[in-house]
C-alpha positions in Angstrom: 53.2 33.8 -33.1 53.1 32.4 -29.6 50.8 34.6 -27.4 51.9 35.8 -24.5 50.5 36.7 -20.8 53.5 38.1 -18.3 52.7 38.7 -14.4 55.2 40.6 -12.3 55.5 39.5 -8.7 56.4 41.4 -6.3 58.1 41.2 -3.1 56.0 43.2 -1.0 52.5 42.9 -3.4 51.5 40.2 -5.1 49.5 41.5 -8.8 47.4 38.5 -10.0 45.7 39.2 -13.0 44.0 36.6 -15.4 44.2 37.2 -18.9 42.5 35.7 -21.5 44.6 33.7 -24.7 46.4 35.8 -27.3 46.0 39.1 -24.9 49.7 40.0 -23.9 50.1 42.4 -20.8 53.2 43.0 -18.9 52.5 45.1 -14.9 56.1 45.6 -13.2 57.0 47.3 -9.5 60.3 47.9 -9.1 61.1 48.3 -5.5 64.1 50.7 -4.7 67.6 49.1 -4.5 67.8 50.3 -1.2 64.8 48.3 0.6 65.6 44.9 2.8 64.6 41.9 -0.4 63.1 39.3 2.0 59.6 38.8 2.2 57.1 36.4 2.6 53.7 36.6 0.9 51.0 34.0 1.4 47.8 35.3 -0.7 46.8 33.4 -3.0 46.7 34.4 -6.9 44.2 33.5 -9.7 45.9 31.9 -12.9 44.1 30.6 -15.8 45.1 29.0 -19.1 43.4 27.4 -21.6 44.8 23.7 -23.0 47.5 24.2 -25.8 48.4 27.5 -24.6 51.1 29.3 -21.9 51.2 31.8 -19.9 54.4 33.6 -19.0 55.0 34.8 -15.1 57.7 37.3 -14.7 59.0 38.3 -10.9 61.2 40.7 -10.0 63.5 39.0 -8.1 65.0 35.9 -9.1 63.7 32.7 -9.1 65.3 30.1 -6.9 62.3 27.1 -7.5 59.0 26.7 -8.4 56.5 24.2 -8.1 53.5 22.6 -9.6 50.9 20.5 -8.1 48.9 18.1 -10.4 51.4 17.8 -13.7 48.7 15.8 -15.8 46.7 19.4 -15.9 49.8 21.9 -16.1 53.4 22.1 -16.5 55.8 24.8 -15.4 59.0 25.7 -17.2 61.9 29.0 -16.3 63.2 30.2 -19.0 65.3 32.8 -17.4 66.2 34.2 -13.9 63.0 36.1 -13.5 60.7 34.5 -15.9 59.0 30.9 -16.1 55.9 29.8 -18.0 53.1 27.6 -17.1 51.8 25.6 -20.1 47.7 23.5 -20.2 47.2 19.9 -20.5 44.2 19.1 -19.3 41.0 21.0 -18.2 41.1 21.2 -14.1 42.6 23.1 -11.0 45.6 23.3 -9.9 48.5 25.1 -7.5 51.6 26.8 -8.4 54.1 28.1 -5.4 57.6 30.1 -6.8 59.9 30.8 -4.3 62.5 34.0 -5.1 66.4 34.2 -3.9 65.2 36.5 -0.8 63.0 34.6 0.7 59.5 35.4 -0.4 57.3 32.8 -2.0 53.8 33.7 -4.2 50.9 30.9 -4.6 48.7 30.5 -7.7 45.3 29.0 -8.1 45.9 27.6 -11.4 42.9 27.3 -13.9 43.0 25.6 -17.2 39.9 25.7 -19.2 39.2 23.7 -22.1 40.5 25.0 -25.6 37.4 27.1 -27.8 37.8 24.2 -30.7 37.5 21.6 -28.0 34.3 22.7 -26.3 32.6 23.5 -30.0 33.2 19.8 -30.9 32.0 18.5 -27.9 28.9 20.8 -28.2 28.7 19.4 -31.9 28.6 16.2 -31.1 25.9 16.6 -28.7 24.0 17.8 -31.2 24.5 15.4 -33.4 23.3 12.8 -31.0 20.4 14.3 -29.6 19.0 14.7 -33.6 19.9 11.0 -33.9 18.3 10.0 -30.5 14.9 12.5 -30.8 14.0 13.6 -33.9 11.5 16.0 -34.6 12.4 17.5 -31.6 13.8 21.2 -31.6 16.4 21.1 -28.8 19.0 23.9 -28.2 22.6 23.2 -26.6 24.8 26.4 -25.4 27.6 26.5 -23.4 27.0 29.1 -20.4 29.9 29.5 -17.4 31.2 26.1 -18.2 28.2 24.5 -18.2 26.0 22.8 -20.8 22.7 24.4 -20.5 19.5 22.2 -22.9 16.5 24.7 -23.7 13.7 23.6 -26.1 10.5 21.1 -25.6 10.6 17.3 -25.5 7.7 14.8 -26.0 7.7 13.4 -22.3 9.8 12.7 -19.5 11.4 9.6 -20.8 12.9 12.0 -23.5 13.7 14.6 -21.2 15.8 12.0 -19.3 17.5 10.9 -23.0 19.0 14.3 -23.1 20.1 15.1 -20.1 22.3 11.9 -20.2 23.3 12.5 -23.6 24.2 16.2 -23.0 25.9 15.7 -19.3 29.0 13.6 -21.9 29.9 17.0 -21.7 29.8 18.0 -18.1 27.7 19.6 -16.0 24.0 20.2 -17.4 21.5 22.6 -17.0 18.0 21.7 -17.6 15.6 24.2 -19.2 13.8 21.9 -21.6 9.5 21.9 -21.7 7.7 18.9 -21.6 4.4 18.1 -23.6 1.5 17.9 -21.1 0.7 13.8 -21.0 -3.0 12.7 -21.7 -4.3 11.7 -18.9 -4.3 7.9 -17.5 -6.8 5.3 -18.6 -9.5 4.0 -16.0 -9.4 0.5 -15.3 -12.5 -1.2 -15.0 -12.5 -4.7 -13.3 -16.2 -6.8 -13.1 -15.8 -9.2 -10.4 -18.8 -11.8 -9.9 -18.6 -13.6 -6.4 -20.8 -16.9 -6.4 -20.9 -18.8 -3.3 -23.2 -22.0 -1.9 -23.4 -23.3 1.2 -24.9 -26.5 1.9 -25.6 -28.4 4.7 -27.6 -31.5 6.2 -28.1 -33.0 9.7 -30.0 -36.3 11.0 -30.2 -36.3 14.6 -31.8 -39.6 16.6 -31.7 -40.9 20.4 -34.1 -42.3 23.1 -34.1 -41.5 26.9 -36.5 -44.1 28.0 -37.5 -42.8 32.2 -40.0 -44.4 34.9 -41.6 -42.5 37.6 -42.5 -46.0 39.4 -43.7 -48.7 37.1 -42.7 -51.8 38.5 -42.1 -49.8 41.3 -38.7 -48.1 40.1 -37.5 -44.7 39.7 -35.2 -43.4 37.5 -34.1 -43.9 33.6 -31.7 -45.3 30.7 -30.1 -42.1 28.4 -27.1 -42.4 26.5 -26.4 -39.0 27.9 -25.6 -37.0 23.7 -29.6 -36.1 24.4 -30.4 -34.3 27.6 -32.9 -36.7 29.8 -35.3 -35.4 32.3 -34.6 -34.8 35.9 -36.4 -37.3 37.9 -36.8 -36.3 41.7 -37.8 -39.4 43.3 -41.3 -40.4 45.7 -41.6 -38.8 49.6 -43.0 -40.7 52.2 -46.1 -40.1 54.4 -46.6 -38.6 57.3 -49.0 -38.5 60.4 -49.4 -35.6 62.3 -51.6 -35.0 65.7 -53.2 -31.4 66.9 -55.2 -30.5 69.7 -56.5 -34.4 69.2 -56.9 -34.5 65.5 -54.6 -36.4 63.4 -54.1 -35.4 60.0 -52.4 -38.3 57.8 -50.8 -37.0 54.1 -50.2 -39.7 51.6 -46.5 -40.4 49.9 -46.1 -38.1 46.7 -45.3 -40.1 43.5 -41.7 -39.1 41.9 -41.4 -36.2 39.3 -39.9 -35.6 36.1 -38.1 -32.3 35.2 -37.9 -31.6 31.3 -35.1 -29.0 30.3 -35.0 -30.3 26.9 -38.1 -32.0 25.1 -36.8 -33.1 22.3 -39.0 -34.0 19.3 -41.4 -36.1 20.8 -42.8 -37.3 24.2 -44.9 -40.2 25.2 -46.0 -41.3 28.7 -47.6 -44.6 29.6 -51.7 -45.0 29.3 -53.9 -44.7 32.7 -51.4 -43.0 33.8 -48.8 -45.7 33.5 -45.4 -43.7 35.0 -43.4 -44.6 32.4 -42.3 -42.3 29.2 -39.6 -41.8 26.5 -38.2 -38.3 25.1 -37.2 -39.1 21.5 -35.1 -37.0 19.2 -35.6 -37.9 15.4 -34.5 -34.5 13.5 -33.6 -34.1 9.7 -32.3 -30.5 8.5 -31.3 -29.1 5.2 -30.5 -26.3 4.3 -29.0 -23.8 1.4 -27.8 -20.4 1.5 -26.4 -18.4 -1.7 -24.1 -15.2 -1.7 -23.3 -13.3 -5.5 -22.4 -9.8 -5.0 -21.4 -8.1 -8.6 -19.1 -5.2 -7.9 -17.8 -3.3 -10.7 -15.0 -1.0 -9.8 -12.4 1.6 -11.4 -8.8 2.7 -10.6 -6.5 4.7 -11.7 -3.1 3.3 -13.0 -0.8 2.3 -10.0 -3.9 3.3 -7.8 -5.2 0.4 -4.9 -9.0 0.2 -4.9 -11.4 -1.9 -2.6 -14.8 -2.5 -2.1 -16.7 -4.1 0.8 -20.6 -5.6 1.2 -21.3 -6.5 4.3 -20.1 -4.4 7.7 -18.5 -4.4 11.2 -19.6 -6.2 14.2 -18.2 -5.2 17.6 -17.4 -7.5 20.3 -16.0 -6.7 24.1 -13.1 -8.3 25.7 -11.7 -7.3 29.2 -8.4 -5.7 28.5 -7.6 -5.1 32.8 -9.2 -5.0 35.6 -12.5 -3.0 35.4 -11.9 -2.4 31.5 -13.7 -3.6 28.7 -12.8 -2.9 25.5 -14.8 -3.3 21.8 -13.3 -4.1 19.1 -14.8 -4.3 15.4 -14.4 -6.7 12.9 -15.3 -6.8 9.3 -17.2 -9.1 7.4 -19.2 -9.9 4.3 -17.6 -9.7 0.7 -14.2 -8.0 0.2 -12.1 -6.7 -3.4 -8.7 -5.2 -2.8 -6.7 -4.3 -6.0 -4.0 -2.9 -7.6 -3.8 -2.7 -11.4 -0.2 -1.6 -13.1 0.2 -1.2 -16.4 3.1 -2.6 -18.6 4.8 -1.2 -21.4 3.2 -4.1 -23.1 0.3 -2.5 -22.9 -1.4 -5.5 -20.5 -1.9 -4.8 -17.0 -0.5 -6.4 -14.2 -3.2 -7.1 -11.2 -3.1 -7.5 -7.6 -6.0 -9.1 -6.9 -7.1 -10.1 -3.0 -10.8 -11.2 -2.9 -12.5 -12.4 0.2 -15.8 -14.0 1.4 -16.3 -14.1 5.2 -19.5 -14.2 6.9 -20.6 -14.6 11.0 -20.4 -18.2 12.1 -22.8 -18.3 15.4 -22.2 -22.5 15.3 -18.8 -22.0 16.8 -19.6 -19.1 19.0 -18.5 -19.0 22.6 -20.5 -16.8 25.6 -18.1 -14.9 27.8 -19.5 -12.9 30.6 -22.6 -13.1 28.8 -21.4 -11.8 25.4 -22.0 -13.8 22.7 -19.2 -14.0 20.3 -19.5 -15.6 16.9 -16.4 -16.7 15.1 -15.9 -16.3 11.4 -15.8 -18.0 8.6 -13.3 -16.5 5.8 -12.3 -18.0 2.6 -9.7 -15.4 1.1 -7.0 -15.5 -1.5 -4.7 -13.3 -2.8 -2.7 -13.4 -6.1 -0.7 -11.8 -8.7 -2.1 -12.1 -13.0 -1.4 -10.0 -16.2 -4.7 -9.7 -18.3 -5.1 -7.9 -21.6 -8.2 -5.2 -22.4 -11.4 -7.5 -22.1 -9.9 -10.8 -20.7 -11.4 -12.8 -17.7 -9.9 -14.8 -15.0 -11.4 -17.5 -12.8 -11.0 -18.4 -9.0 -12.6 -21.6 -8.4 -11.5 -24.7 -6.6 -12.5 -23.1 -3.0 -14.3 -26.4 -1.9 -14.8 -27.0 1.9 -16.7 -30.5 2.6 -17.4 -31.5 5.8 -18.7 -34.7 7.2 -19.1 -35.2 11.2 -20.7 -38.3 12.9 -21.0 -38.9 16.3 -22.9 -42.0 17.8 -23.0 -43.6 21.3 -25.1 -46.1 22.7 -25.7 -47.6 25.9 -23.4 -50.2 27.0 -24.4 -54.3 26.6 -28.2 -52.8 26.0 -27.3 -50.8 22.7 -25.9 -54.4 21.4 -29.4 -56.3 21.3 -30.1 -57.1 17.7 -33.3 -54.9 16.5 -34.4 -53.3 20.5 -30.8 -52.1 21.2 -31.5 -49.7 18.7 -33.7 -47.6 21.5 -30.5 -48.0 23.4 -28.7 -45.7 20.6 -28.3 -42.1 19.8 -26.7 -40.6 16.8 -26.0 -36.7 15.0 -24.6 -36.6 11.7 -23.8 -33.1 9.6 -22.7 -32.8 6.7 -21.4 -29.4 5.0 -20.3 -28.5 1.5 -19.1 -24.9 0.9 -18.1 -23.8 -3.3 -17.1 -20.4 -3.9 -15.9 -19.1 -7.4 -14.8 -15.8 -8.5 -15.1 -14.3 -11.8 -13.2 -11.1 -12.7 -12.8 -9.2 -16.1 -11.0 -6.4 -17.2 -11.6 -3.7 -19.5 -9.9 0.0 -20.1 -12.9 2.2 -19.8 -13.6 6.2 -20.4 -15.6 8.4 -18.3 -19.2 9.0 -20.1 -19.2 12.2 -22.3 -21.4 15.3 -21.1 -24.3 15.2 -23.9 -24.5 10.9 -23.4 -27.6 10.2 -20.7 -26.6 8.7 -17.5 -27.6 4.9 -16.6 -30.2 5.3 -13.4 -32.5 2.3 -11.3 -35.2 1.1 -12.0 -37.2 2.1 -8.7 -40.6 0.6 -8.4 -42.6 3.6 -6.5 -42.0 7.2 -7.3 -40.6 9.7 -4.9 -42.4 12.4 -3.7 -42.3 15.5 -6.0 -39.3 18.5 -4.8 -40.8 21.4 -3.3 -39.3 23.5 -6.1 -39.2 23.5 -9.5 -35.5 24.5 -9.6 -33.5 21.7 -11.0 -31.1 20.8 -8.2 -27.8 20.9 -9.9 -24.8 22.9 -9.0 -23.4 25.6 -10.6 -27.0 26.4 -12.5 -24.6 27.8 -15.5 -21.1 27.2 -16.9 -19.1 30.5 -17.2 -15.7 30.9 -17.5 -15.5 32.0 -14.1 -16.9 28.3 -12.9 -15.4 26.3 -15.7 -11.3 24.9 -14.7 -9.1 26.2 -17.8 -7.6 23.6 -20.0 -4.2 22.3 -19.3 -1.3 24.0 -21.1 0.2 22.2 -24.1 3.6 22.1 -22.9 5.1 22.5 -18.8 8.5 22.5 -17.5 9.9 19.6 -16.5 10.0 19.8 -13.0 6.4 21.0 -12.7 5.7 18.0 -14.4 7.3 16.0 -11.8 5.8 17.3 -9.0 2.3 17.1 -10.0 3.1 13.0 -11.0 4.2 12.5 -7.0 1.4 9.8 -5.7 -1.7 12.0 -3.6 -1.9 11.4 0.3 -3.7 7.2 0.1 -7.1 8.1 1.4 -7.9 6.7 4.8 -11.4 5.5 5.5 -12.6 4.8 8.8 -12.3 1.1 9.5 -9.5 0.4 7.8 -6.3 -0.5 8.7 -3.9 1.1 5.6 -2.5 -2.3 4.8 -3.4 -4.6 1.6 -6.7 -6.1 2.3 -6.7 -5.0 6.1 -10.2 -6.0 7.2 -10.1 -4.8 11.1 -10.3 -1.9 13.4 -10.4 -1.0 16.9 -11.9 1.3 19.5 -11.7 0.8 23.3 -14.0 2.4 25.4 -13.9 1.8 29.7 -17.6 1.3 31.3 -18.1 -0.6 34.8 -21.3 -2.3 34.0 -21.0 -3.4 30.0 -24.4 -4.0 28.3 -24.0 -6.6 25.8 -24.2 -6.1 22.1 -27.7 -6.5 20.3 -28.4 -9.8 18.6 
């Protein structure tokens, strides 16, 4: 038996009712033979039919056409003068208009829901592949408004995803589901060992031979590499006559000026005016940096470490300003540690050794600014629990002559040799880095703590009171446990990365290493040495 759902239209009032499958009602207003039969009626009517079934309209007046607008999702059919039925394909919306022999016209919002056997298999086989996809995981599926709704608890987030895209096959999804609270993150431990030696040697030699009037000359032979001594040559005498007396002052012998010594300085015997300034200088010397820091990080969290500091140095920025800027220095660790579903972890690693090079410092205004001397790297490695890397190769050898002589005199076999100067230096630089990484736990409350070694004791506190805080653990003091199980989206929110910590100094990027601060004075002291 075909069930049956009749709405009667009239001319004047439009009656929508929606009626559920197998229900059959019939509602009819006859208007009086007498009354005019055109009308026009606009409003909008709800209609809804589920797929396989039909729903019979019934006017008053007779039909003269009706209309249907997406045919895949219904189909309209008269079967009479005053009747025509509406039949579901396909779940959607649609529009009916059915215009009558007077005039008047009546629109539908057509609905056609998806059949009750339809919906239970879909839901089925939802079920069917969420047991197959998590099992052991008790997972409800209902069907609420047209919507799938998914209740129960998952293992973790990965699985809560799983459902939702198995269960949205079936439209829209509601998610309800409880997640089991993760265990928290391992630490990652990485031991880095810096080694660094600097070595350098110089040899330095030159003459400036100088006569104050041997052989009655003035003046000297330098190759120029070696400051020689300024020689103000001899003044005449003079006679002068007062009141009848004549006074005579003898001629001064010439003078020698010394700005730089040198290594050693000779004049002639009995007072001989001749001399030579010699530089002979050998220099060796050997400077070693190891810094061992050991630092942890989170998963996916950036962690850096510096030892050694900031110097600040002033530059004019305009007219009457001076501005300081600070720069860092000393032995630098920036990195990143990820890790993989392989269970490695993936490292960003950016060491750096940089130290204050006054050799290449310049003097502006009387500030003294040293340069510096970085050797950096930065790279990219995968490491498993316990496994070391290396970071060697950083070799910087240096070799610098310089050597003038003085022309035609320097060339004399064996005495051109005090007509000569030379500097030599020679610099080698080696720095290796040494990194290991391990997957570490925080030490347990009843293990003792690792402390110094200090060689003198402090003085003793002015209380016996041990100076911990809180003195007792209550449960007022004490943080609850975590909750086995969470909702999803609380979940989420609480995994969101933190606000990245911003220490003074730094400059928020991957192994920044300078900062700035400006600062307007009219007479700028200089920076202490």
């Amino acid at each position: 038996m075909r069930a049956k759902t009749v709405i009667t239209i009239a001319c004047f009032s439009a009656v929508a009712l929606m009626i559920c499958a197998g229900a059959g009602l019939r509602a009819q207003t006859s208007p009086s033979p007498s009354e005019p039969a055109a009308s026009t009626q606009d409003s909008a009517n709800d209609l809804s039919v589920a797929v396989g079934k039909t729903v019979l309209v019934d006017t008053t007046w007779p039909i003269k056409r009706a209309a249907i607008g997406m045919s895949d999702i219904a189909e309209v059919h008269g079967t009479g003068p005053t009747e025509i039925i509406v039949n579901g394909k396909a779940p959607g919306e649609t529009s009916l208009i059915v215009w009558d022999t007077h005039g008047g016209r009546q629109f539908f919002n057509v609905t056609v829901r998806a059949s009750a056997t339809a919906l239970n298999d879909s839901l089925d086989a939802i079920r069917r592949e969420l047991r197959t996809e998590l099992p052991g995981q008790p997972l409800k599926v209902s069907l609420e408004n047209g919507n799938i709704v998914l209740r129960g608890t998952v293992k973790d987030l990965d699985n809560s995803s799983r459902a939702v895209k198995i269960a949205s096959t079936g439209g829209k999804v509601v998610n309800f589901l409880d997640v089991n609270v993760p265990a928290s993150d391992p630490q990652i431990l990485l031991k880095v060992r810096f080694m660094s030696v600097d070595r350098n040697k110089s040899a330095q030699f030159g003459i400036n031979i100088f006569s104050l009037g041997a052989l009655n000359t003035v003046g000297g032979i330098s190759t120029g590499q070696f400051t020689p001594p300024s020689i103000t040559g001899p003044t005449g005498g003079s006679t002068t006559t007062t009141n009848g007396v004549t006074t005579i002052t003898p001629p001064s012998a010439a003078t020698a000026t010394f700005t730089n010594e040198l290594n050693l300085l000779a004049l002639g015997p009995g007072g001989l005016p001749f001399g030579v300034d010699i530089e002979a200088l050998e220099a060796k010397g050997v400077v070693q940096v190891l810094a061992e820091p050991n630092i942890v990080a989170m998963n996916g969290k950036q962690a850096s470490f510096l030892a050694g500091g900031e110097y600040p140095y002033a530059f004019a920025s305009g007219l009457g300003t001076i501005s300081v800027e600070f720069k860092e220095y000393g032995v630098r660790l920036n990195f990143l540690p990820t890790i993989t579903p392989r269970g490695t972890v993936r490292l960003q690693v950016a060491p750096e050794v940089s130290s204050l090079d006054y050799t290449n410092a310049i003097v502006i205004s009387g500030y003294e600014i040293p340069a510096i001397a970085t050797r950096k790297m930065k790279t990219e490695i995968e490491l498993s629990n316990g496994q070391s890397f290396v970071i060697g190769g950083l070799l910087d050898n240096r070799d610098t002559e310089a050597y003038q002589k003085v022309p035609f005199l320097g060339d004399i076999p064996i005495i051109g040799k005090f007509f000569q100067s030379m500097s030599k230096n020679r610099t080698n630089t080696e720095l290796i880095v040494l990194a290991t990484l391990e997957m570490v736990a925080p030490i347990q409350a009843a293990d003792p703590l690792p402390a110094l070694k200090y060689p003198t004791k402090f003085l003793p506190p002015n209380s016996g009171i041990p100076m911990n805080t809180p003195d007792a653990k209550t449960a007022a003091n004490t943080p609850a446990s975590a909750p086995p199980t969470m909702p999803v989206e609380r979940l989420m929110e609480s995994m969101k990365p933190e606000t990245p910590l911003m220490v003074q100094g730094e400059t928020g990027n991957f192994g920044g290493s300078s900062s700035s601060v400006t600062s307007t004075t009219a007479a700028p002291t200089p920076p202490n040495q």
